[in-house]
C-alpha positions as CSV (number, residue, x, y, z in Angstrom):
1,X,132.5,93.0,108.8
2,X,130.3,95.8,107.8
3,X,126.7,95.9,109.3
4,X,124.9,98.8,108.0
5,X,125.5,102.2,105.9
6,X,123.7,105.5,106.8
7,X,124.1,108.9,104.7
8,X,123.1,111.8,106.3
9,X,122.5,115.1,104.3
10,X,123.5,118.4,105.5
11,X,120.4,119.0,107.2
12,X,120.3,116.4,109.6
13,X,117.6,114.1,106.7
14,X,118.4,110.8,106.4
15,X,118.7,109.9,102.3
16,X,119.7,106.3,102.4
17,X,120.0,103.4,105.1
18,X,121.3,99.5,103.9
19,X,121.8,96.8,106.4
20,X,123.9,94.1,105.4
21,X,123.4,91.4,107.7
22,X,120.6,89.4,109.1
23,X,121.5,90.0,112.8
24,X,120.1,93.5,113.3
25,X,116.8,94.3,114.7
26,X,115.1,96.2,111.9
27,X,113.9,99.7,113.0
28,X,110.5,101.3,112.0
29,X,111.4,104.1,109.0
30,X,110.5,106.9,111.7
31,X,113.1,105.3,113.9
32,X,115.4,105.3,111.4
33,X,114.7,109.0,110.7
34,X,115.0,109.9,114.6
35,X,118.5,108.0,114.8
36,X,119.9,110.0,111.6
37,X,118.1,113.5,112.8
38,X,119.9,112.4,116.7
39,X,123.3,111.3,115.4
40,X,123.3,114.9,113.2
41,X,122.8,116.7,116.1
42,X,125.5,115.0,118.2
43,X,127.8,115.4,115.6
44,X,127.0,119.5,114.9
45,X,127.3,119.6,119.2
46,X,130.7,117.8,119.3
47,X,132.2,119.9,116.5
48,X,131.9,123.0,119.0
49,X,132.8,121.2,121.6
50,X,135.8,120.0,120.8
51,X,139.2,121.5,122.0
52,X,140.8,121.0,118.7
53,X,140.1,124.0,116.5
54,X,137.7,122.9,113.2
55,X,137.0,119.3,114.4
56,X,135.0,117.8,112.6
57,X,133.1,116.3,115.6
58,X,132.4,112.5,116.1
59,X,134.6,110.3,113.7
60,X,133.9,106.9,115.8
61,X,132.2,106.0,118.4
62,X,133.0,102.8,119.8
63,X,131.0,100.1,121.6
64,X,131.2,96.4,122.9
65,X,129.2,95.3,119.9
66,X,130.0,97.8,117.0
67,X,132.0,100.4,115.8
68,X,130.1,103.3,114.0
69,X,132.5,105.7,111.6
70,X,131.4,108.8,110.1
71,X,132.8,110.3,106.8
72,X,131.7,114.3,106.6
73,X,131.9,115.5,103.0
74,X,133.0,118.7,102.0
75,X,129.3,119.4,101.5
76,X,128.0,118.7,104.6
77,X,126.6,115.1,104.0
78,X,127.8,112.4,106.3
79,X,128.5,108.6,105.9
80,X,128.0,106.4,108.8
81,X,129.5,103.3,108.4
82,X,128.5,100.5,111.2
83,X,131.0,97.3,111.4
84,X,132.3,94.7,114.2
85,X,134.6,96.1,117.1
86,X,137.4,94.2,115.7
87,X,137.0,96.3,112.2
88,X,140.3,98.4,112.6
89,X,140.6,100.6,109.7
90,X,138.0,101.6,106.9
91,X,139.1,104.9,105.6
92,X,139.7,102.2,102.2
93,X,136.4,101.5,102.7
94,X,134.8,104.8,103.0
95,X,136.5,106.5,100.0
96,X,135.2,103.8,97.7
97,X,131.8,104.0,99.3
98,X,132.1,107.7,98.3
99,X,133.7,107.1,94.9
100,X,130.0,104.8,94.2
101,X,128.4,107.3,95.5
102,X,129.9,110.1,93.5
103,X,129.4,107.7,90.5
104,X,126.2,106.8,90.5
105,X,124.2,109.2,92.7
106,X,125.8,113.2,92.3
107,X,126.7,112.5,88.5
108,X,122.9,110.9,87.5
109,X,120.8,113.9,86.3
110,X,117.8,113.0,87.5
111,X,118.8,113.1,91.3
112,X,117.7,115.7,93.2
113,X,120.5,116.6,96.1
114,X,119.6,116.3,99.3
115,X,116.7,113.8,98.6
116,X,116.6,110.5,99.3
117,X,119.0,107.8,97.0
118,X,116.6,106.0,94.6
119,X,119.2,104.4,92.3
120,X,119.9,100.6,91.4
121,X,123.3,101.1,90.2
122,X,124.3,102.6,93.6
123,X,122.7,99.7,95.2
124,X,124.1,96.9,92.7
125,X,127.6,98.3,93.0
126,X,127.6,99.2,97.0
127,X,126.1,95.3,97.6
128,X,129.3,94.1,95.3
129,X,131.7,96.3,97.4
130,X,130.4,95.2,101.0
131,X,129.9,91.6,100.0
132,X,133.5,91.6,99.1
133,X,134.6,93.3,102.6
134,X,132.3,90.7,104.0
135,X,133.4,87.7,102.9
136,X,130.0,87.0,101.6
């Protein structure tokens, strides 16, 4: 089950958030902000961090109650995906979350990069994908 989607630009701004479920306490907008700014920060930190040379810094982080995955473009902008521990893989997942997004938010005209994700099409079409991964 997938709870919540988070994409990060490459400066740390947070550009779009969804929950998908009922169960989550619902965050102020600032708090929302904070977590994206936090999470970007953690990730730059553990990219240096890391032994291996060019990590890529935090892919999951794992807890008793979720799992949350992050996809880093090429461009810098990063997909946080939030599901139930028992979620194994969603690499499937993530790639068509990026192929909507590539779809319907980089190829519109009239979206600026790096702003925030104002687009119905993206929303229609990632609802349809998750609701299917859900069960729903």
């Amino acid at each position: 089950m997938i709870y919540s989607l988070y994409i990060i630009n490459k400066a740390g701004g947070l550009v779009y958030q969804k929950d998908f479920t009922e169960h989550l306490t619902k965050l102020s907008s600032n708090d929302y902000l904070v977590l994206a700014g936090t999470f970007h920060g953690v990730h730059a930190i553990t990219s240096k961090i890391s032994p291996v040379f060019n990590s890529s810094g935090i892919e999951m982080l794992e807890a008793d109650t979720f799992k949350l995955h992050c996809f880093q473009t090429l461009t810098g902008s990063k997909f946080l995906l939030i599901t139930a521990p028992q979620q194994t893989n969603v690499d499937p997942y993530m790639k068509r979350i990026y192929d909507i997004y590539s779809d319907f938010v980089m190829k519109n005209p009239f979206h600026t990069p790096e702003m925030p994700i104002r687009s119905e099409y993206f929303d229609q079409s990632l609802l349809k994908l998750i609701k299917n991964v859900n069960g729903v």
